[in-house]
N, C-alpha and C positions, 0 to 999 in steps of 0.2 A: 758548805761545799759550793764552788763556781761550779754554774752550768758550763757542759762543753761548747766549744763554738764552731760553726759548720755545720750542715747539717745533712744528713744522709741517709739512707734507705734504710729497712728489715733486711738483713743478709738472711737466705738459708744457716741453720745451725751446721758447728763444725760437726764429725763425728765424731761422739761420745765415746768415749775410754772404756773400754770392756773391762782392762786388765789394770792392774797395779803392777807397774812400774816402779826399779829401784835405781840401781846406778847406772846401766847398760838395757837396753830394751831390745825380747828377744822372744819368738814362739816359743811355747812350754810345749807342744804337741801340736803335730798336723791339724787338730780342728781350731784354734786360739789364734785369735788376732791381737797380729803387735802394733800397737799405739805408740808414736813416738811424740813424747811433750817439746814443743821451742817454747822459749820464754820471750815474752814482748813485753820489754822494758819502758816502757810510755808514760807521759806526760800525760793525765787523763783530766786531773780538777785543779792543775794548777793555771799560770799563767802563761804558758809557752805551748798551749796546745789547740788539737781542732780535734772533734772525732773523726775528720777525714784521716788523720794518719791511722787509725785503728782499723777503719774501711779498706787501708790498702794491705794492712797485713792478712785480716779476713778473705781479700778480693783470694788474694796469692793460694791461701790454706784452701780455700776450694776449690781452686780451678785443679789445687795438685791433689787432692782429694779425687776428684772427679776420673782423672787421670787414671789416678793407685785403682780405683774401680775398675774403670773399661779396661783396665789390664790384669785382670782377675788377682790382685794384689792384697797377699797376707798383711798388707804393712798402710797403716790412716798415721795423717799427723793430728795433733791437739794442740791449738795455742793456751797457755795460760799467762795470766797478765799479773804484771807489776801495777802501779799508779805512781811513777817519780817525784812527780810535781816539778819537777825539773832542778829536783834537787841531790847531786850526786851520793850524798849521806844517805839519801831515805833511797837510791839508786845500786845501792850498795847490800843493802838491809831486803830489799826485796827480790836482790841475784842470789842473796844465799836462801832466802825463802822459796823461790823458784826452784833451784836448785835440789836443796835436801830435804824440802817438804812436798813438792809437785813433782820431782824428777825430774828437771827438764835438762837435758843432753845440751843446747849453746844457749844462744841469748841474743836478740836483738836487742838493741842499745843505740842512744839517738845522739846526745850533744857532745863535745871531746871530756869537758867536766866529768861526766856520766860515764862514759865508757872507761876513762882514764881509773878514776876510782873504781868501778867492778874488776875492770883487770888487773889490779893489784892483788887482787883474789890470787890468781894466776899463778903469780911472783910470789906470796908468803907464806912462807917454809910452816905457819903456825895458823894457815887460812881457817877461818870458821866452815866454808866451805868445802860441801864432802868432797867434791874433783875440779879440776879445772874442764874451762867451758870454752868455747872457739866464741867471739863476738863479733857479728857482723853490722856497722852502726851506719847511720844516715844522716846526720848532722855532722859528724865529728869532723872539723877544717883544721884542728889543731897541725901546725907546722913540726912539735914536739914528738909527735908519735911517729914511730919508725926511723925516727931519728940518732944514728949507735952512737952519737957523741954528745947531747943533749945531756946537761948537767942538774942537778935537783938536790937538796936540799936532807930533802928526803929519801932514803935509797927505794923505799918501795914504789913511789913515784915516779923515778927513774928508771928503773927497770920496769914499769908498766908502759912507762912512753917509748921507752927503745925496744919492747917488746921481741925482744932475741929472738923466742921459741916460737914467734908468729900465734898469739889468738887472736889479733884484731884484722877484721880483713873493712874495709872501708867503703860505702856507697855515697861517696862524697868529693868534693874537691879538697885542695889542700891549701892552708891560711897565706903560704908563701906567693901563692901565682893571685889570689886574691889581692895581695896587697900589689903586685906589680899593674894590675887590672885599673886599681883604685887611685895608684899614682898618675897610669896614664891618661887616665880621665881627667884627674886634677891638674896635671901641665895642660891638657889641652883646653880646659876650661880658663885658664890663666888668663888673666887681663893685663897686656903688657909684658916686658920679656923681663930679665934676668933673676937672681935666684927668688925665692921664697918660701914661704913655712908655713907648716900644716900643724896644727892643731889636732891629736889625737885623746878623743874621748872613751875608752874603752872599759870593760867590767874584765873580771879576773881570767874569766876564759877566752879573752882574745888577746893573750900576752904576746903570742907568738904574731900575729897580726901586726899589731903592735911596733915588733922586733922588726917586722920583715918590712913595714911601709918606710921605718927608721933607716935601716940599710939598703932602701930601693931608693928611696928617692933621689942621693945625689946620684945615681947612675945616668936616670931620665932628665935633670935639672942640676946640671952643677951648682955648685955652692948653697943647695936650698937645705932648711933643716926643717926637724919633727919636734915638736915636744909633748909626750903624752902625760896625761892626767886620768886616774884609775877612779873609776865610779866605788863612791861609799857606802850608798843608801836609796833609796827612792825617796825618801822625807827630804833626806840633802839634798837634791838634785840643782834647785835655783844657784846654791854655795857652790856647787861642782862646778857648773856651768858657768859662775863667775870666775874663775880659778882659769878655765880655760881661756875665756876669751880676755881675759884682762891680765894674762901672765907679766910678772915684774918683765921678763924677759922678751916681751915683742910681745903686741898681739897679732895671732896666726892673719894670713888671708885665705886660710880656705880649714873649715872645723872636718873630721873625717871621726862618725859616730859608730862606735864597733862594740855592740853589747847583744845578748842575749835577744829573743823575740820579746819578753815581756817587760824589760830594759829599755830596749831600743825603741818602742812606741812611747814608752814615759819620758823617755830622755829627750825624744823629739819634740815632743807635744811642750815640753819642760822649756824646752830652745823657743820654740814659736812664741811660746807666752810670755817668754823674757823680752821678747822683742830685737836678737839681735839680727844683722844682717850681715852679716859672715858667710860669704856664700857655706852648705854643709852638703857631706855626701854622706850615706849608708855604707856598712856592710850589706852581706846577704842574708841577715837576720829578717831587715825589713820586711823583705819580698815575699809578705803572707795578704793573702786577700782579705782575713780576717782585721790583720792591724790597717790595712787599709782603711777598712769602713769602721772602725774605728776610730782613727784618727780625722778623715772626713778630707775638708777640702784642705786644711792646713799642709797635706802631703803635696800638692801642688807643686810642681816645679823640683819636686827632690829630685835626686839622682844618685845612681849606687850602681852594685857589682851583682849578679848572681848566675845560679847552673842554670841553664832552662827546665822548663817544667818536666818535661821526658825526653828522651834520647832524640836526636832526627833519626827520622826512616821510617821503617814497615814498624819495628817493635815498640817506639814507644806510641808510632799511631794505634796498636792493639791495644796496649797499655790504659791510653788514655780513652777507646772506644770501651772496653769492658769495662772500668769503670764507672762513667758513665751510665751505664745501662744499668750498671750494680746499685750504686746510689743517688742517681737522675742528679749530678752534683760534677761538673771538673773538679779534679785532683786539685787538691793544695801543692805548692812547692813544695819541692821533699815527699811527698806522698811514693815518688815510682821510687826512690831508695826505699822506702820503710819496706814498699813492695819486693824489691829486689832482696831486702836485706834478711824478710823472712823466705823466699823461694830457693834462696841458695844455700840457706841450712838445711833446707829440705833437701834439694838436691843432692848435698854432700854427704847427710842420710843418706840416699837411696843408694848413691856410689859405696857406702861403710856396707850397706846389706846383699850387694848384687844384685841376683834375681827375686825378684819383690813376691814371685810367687813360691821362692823359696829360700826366705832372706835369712844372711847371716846376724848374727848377732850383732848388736848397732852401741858402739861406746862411744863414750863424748872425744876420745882421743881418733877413733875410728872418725867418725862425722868429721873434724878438723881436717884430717888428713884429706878422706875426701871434697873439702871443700878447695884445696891446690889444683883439682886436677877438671876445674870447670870451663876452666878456659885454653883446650887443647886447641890448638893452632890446624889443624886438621881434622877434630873432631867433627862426627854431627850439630850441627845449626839447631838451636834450641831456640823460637822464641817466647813470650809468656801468654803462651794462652793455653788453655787444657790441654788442645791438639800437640803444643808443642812440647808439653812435658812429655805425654804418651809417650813421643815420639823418644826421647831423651831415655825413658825408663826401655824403653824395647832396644834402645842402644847400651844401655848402663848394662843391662840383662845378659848382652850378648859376649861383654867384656871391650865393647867398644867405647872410644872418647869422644867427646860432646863439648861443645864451644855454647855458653847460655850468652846472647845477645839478648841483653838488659833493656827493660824498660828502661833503665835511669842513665844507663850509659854502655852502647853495645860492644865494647872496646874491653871491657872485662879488665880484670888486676892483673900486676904488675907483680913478680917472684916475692915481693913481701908484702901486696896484699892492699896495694894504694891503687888507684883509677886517676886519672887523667880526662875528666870531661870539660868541653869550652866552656869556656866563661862569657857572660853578657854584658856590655853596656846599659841600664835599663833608667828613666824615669817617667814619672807619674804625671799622667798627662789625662786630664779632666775625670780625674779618680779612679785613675787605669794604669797597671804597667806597663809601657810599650817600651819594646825589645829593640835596640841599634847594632850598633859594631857585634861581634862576635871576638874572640881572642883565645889563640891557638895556645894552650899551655901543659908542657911535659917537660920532663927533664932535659928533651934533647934542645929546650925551646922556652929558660925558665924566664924570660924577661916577656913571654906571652904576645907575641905580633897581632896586631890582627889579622884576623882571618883571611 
């Protein structure tokens, strides 16, 4: 077993489960406390992980814990864990174990691989799975998901990525505004003007990435082309990498490397050692502190795309204070999604219960529902600190609506369930990420301006 990487504080324990939960969590009697399970679908021993993503879903379960207290509340949550290894199979095997052996009402869920596969749960008519479960994920950039015309091979795959019935709701950006981010960089890194070609080196889950740098680029560079080449193996890697830069077909002038976190540190480390000098850019896989100091000084000079570490403003300065304090550690990238991603299953709990001092019965179909209604446009202002849930639960209570501006992005989802947070400019400058341009990206704005 790999040790975790990151390293973080004692948390207080969550509160312990009094009751045995089945499909639906509910008082049996005025004196019985209702435990509601989320399941935290995480990467624990393999190679795409930090225990800081575990820290923030912990941060989250106690501040809303704390909360369900000071507001004399029938109703505690309980995280129970998967271990992925960031492998959507074994990501699969442990949502139906969460599920029909721990009880747990939705699921947090981290890469689009991972989520894509559990929610096919969702979708088949012959699910091993006792119910379906609402998933709220933090990595998932796939372009494929939410997508109603996205074609697949496979119908259950297709119908988990166009996900009709809405269970995926998203704490992430989306792979399409990424690649326009990534193109723009690359013209403007260009050496000398008219068309040229990008070399895309990607692994299976950044297809859509992939799709989307292939189709953006002549927009930004007329007459320039892509041509990608799909990662095999991590033994292969030198073979791949030749394949790229030496295509019969042109060699690129600029490599653009879009693999997984544990991927994309060996693919790069894989490049340096081969010696080419192709200028290369990242995805936002790179953007961990951990594959930083790992890879060392060789990251020198890279340059890539990614979300910022927490929202601007008051909430993800809470965010990123409570933290902090929690684990004497800054948050990893993606840590205020993991955070976000278990707070609003809780929240859309507390909406399925009402009055928490005297809650309705709470189903996994209830939870989903109320996770639609987080981001009322008039609602009470929710931000993530204890104080702020209190505040949220004594407006849930009353029958009133509640707006949660996110640690990870205070703009909240869009009627199926996608966010829209800026994208960054970012590279590694004396074994540090520093942050440039910013770039404005929504549908109303998919070619991503700067800011």
């Amino acid at each position: 077993m790999k040790p975790l990487r990151g390293g973080w504080g004692v948390f207080a324990a969550i509160v312990v489960c009094t009751v045995m939960i089945s499909s639906s969590a509910f008082a049996a009697s005025s004196g019985d406390k209702t435990v509601i399970r989320i399941g935290a679908l995480l990467d624990q021993t393999g190679g795409s992980t930090t225990a800081l993503y575990r820290a923030a879903v912990e941060l989250g379960a106690r501040q809303m814990n704390e909360a369900l207290a000071k507001s004399g509340s029938r109703l505690s949550f309980e995280i129970v864990y998967g271990d992925t290894k960031s492998n959507p199979a074994m990501a699969q095997a442990e949502a139906i174990r969460l599920v029909n052996q721990e009880g747990a009402l939705a699921l947090v869920s981290a890469s689009s691989g991972e989520t894509i596969t559990v929610n096919k749960l969702n979708y088949d008519p012959a699910s091993p799975a006792k119910r379906k479960v609402a998933l709220t994920c933090f990595q998932c950039s796939s372009g494929f998901i939410h997508n109603p015309t996205v074609v697949e091979s496979d119908p259950l795959v297709q119908a988990a990525e166009r996900d009709g019935d809405q269970w995926i709701f998203r704490q992430f950006y989306i792979a399409n505004y990424e690649a326009a981010v990534q193109v723009q960089i690359a013209v403007k890194n260009r050496k000398g003007g008219g068309p040229f070609k990008i070399g895309v080196f990607a692994d299976g889950g950044h297809r859509s990435l992939a799709a989307a740098v292939t189709d953006l680029l002549p927009k930004f560079s007329p007459g320039s082309s892509t041509e990608i080449t799909y990662f095999t193996s991590l033994a292969n890697l030198p073979a791949d990498w030749a394949k790229v830069v030496n295509s019969p077909n042109g060699k690129p002038d600029l490599v653009l490397l879009a693999m997984l976190p544990e991927g994309v540190a060996e693919g790069f480390k894989a490049y340096r050692q081969g010696g080419y000098t192709i200028p290369i850019q990242t995805n936002n896989s790179f953007r961990r502190n951990y594959i930083l100091r790992e890879v060392g000084a060789l990251a020198n000079g890279l340059e890539g795309s990614s979300i910022q570490l927490a929202a601007s403003g008051e909430s993800g300065r809470a965010f990123v204070s409570a933290f902090q304090a929690a684990t004497g550690s800054l948050p990893e990238m993606t840590c205020s999604g993991a955070y976000d991603a278990t707070v609003t299953l809780m929240l859309g709990a507390i909406v399925a219960a009402g009055d928490v001092r005297q809650p309705r019965e709470v189903t996994a179909s209830a939870l989903r529902e109320g996770l639609t209604t987080l981001h009322a446009s008039a609602g009470t202002k929710v931000r993530p600190t204890a104080e702020g849930f209190a505040a949220a639960i004594q407006a849930i209570g009353q029958g009133k609506p509640v707006f949660y501006e996110g640690a990870y992005n205070a703009n909240g989802w869009n009627a199926v369930g996608d966010m829209f947070p800026p994208l960054v400019h970012w590279k590694v400058e004396n074994a540090q990420f520093v942050e440039y341009e910013q770039y404005d990206c929504n549908p109303e704005k998919p070619l991503c301006p700067v800011k």
